[in-house]
C-alpha positions in Angstrom: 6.1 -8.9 -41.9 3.4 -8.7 -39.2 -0.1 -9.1 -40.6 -2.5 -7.0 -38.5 -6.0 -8.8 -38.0 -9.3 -6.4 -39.0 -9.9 -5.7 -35.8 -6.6 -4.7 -34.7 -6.5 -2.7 -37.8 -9.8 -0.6 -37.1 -8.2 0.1 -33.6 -5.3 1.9 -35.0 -6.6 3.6 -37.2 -10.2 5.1 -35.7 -8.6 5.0 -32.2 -12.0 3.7 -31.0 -12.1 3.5 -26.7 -12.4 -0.2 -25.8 -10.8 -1.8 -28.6 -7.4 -3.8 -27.5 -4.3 -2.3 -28.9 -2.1 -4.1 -30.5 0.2 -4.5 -26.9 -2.9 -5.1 -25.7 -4.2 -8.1 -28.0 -0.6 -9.4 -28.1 -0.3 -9.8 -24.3 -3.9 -11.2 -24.3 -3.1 -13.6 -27.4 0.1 -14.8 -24.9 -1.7 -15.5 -21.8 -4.1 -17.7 -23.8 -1.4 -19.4 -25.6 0.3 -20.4 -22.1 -3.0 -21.6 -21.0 -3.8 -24.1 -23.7 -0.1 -25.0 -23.8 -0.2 -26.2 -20.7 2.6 -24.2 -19.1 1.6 -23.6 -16.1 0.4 -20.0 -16.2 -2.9 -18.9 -14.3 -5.0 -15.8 -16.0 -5.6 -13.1 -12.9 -9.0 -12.1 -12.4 -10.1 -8.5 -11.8 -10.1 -9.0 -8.0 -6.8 -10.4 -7.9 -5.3 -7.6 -10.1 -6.9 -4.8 -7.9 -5.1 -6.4 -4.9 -2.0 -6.6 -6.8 -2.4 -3.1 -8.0 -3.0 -1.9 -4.1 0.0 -3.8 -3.4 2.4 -1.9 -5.4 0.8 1.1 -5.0 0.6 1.3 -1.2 -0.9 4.0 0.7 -1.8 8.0 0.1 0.5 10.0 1.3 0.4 12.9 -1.4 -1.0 15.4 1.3 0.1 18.8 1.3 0.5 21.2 4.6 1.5 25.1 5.0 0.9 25.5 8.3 3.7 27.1 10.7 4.4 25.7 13.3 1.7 26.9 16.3 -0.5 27.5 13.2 -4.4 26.4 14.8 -7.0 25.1 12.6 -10.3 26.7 13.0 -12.3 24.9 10.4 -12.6 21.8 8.7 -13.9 20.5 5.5 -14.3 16.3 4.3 -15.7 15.6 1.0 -17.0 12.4 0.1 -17.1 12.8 -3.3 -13.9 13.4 -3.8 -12.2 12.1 -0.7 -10.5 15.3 0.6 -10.2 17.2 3.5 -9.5 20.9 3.5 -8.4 22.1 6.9 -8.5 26.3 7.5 -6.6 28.5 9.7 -8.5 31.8 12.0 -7.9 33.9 8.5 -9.5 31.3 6.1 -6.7 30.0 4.4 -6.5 26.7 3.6 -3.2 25.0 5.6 -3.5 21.5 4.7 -5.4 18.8 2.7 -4.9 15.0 1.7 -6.8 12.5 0.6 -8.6 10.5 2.8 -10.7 6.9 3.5 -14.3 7.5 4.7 -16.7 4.9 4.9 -17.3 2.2 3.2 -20.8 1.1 2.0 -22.3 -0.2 4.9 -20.5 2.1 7.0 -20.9 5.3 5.5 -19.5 8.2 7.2 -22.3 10.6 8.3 -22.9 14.0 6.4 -23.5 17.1 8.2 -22.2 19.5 10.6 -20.5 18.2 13.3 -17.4 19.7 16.6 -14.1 17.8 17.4 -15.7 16.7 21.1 -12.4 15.0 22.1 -9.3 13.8 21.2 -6.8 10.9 21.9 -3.5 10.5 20.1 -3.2 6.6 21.2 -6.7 5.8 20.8 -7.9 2.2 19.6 -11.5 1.2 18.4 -13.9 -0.1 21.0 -16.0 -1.8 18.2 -13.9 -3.0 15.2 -10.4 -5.4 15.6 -9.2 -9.0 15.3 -9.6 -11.8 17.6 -6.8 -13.2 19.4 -6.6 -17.0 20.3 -4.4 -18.9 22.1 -0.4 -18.0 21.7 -1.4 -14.6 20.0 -2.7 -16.1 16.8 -5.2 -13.8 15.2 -8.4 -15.7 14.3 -10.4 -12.7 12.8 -8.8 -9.8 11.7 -11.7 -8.1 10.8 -13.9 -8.9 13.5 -16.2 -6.6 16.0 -16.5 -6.8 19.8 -19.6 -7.7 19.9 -19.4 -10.8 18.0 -19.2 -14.1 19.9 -15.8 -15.6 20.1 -14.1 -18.8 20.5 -13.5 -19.9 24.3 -9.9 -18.6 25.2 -10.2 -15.8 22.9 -10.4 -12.2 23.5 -11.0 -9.2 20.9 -8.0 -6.2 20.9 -9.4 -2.5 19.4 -7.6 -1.6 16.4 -5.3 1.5 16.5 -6.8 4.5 15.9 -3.6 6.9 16.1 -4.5 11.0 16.3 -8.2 10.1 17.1 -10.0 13.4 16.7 -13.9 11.6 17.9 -16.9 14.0 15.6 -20.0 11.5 17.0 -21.1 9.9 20.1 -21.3 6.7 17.9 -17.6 6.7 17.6 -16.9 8.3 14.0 -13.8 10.3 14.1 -10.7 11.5 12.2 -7.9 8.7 12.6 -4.6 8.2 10.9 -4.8 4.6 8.7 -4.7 3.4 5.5 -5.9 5.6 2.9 -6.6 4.5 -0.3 -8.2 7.8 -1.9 -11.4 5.4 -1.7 -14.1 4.6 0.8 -12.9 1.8 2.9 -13.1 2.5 6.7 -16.1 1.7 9.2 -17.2 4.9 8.9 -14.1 7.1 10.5 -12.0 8.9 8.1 -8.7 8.0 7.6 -6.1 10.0 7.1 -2.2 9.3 6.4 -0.1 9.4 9.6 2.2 12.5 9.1 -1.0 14.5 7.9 -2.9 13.2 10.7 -0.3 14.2 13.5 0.1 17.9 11.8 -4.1 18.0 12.3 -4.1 16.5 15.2 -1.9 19.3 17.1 -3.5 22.1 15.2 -7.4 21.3 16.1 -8.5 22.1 19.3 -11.8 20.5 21.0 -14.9 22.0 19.6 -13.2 23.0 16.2 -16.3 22.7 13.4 -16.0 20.2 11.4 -18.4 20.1 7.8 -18.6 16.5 6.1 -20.2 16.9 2.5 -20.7 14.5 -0.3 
């Protein structure tokens, strides 16, 4: 017969948020147990079990798109908040959104109203990349080109496929990883199938509106 301790008790029966169910303590109970055993096991922090988590989740790819083919995109819409974009045809129907990656703090992707003033389908960032040393081993992958670099080192522009450029600082609309969180330099990221669909639907000088 399982004896439930008053705490576990409380939690089944007032169903209060933030107490451990029983699964809950159980598991807990067991990772402590194999600690002070001696076995071997390592508790995972909360960093190292949101990287776990974003590795079996992957990237966001639940976009949606109605557009026929030839359909043009007139308008276009990024939320912050909630990390959409809303992209509208001539008639004002909405043809396509996803979720998206703005910036991340530090790099946060400019509000305002803003036109699509060019566009490159096989673009690649002038500012952030790695840093390649000698036999094409990456020394920085998360470096800028304006940082100073080892002797025999140069710095490659990461890929910036479906490059749709909003700023003369560089902020754009990119396919890359999207998370459904902030996490770029300050682009927005979109996922690649979404991104291509956009990309042949805007034309240069399409509005684009960033909100938060």
């Amino acid at each position: 017969m399982r004896i439930l301790t008053p705490l576990l008790a409380v939690s089944l029966f007032l169903g209060v948020e933030g107490l451990p169910t029983p699964a809950e303590a159980q598991s807990t109970n067991a990772s402590s147990k194999s600690i002070r055993m001696g076995s071997g096991t390592k508790a995972r922090g909360p960093a190292s079990q949101r990287q776990a988590q974003k590795r079996r989740s992957g990237p966001r790819t639940d976009y949606t798109w109605s557009g026929a083919p030839g359909t043009r995109v007139t308008r276009i819409r990024i939320d912050i908040g909630s990390q959409r974009i809303y992209a509208y045809s001539a008639s004002g129907d909405l043809v396509g959104k996803s979720p998206v990656s703005t910036g991340k703090a530090g790099h946060e992707t400019p509000t305002g109203s803003f036109r699509v003033m060019n566009k490159s389908a096989n673009h690649r960032s002038n500012l952030y990349g790695q840093i390649i040393g000698s036999g094409g081993r990456v020394i920085d992958s998360d470096a800028s080109s304006y940082q100073s670099k080892p002797a025999g080192s140069y710095f490659v522009g990461s890929p910036m496929p479906y490059f749709m450029r909003m700023t003369s600082g560089g902020v754009g609309m990119h396919a890359g990883y999207v998370t459904g969180r902030p996490a770029s330099h300050g682009c927005i990221r979109l996922p690649n199938s979404f991104a291509a669909k956009l990309f042949a639907a805007t034309r240069t000088g399409t509005p684009v509106e960033v909100v938060y």
